[in-house]
C-alpha positions as CSV (number, residue, x, y, z in Angstrom):
1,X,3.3,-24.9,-11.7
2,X,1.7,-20.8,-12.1
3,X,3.4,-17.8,-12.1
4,X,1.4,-15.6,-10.4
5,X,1.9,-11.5,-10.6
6,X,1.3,-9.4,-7.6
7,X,2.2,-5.6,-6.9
8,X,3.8,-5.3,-3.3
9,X,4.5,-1.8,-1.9
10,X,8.2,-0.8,-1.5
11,X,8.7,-1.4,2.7
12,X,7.5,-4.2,2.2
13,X,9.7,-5.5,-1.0
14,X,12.4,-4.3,1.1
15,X,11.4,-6.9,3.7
16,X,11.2,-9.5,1.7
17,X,14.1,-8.7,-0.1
18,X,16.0,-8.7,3.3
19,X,14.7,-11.8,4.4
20,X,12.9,-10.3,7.2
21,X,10.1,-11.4,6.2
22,X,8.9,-15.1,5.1
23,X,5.2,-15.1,4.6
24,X,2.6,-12.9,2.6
25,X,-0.7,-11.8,3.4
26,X,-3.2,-12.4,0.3
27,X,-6.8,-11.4,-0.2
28,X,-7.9,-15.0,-1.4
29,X,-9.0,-13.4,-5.3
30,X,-7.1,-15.8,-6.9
31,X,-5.9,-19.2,-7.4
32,X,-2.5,-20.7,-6.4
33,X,-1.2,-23.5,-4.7
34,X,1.7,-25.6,-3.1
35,X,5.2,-25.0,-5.9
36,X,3.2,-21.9,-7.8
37,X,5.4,-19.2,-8.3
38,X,4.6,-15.6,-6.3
39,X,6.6,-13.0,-8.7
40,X,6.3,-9.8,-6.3
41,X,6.9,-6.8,-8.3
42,X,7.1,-3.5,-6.2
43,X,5.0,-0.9,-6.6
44,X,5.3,2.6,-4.9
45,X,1.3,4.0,-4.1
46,X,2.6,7.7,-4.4
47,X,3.9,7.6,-8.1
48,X,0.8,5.0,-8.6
49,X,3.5,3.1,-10.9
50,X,6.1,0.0,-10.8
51,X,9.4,0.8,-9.6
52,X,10.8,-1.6,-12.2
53,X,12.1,-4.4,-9.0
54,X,10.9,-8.0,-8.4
55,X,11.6,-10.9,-7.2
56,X,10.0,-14.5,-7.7
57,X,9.1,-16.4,-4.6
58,X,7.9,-20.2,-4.6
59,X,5.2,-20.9,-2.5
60,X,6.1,-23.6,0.6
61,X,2.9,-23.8,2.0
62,X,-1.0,-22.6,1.4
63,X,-3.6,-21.6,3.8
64,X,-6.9,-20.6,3.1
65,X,-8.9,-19.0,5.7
66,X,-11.6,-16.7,6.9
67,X,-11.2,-14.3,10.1
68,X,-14.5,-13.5,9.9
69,X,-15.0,-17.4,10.8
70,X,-12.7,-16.5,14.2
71,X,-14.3,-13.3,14.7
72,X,-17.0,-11.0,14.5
73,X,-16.6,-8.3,12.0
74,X,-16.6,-5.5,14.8
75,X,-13.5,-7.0,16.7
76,X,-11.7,-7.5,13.1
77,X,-12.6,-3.5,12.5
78,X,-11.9,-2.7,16.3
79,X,-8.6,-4.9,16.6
80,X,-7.2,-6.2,13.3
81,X,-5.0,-9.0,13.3
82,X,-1.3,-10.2,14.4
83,X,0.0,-12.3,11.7
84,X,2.9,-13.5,13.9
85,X,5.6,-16.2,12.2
86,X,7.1,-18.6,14.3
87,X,10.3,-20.4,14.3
């Protein structure tokens, strides 16, 4: 299993933290896969520094995806995306 480093801004720690939220959102730059470990370690875009918080997250499940496959670059530009989790 990896440990894998990633900064994550502080609303969004928070989240996470809370258990509000149970998914994340990755540019696909790197490598990881079902059991890896995601260490999130909060990092506030102001200061440009680490706030000195984290917390370690094992990944359940991997998707890998393109949503320029799904859509055309001008609706992703002209819409975005919903990321929407379901229970």
């Amino acid at each position: 299993m990896t440990i894998i480093r990633k900064k994550i801004w502080p609303e969004i720690f928070q989240r996470v933290l809370d258990g509000k939220k149970k998914y994340e959102v990755r540019l696909a730059d790197f490598d990881i896969q079902e059991g890896d470990t995601l260490v999130l370690e909060e990092w506030n875009p102001e200061t440009k520094s680490y706030t000195g918080r984290s917390l370690e997250k094992k990944a359940k499940s991997v998707v890998r995806f393109n949503v320029a496959k799904f859509n055309s670059i001008e609706d992703i530009k002209k819409y975005g995306h919903w990321l929407i989790e379901l229970e």
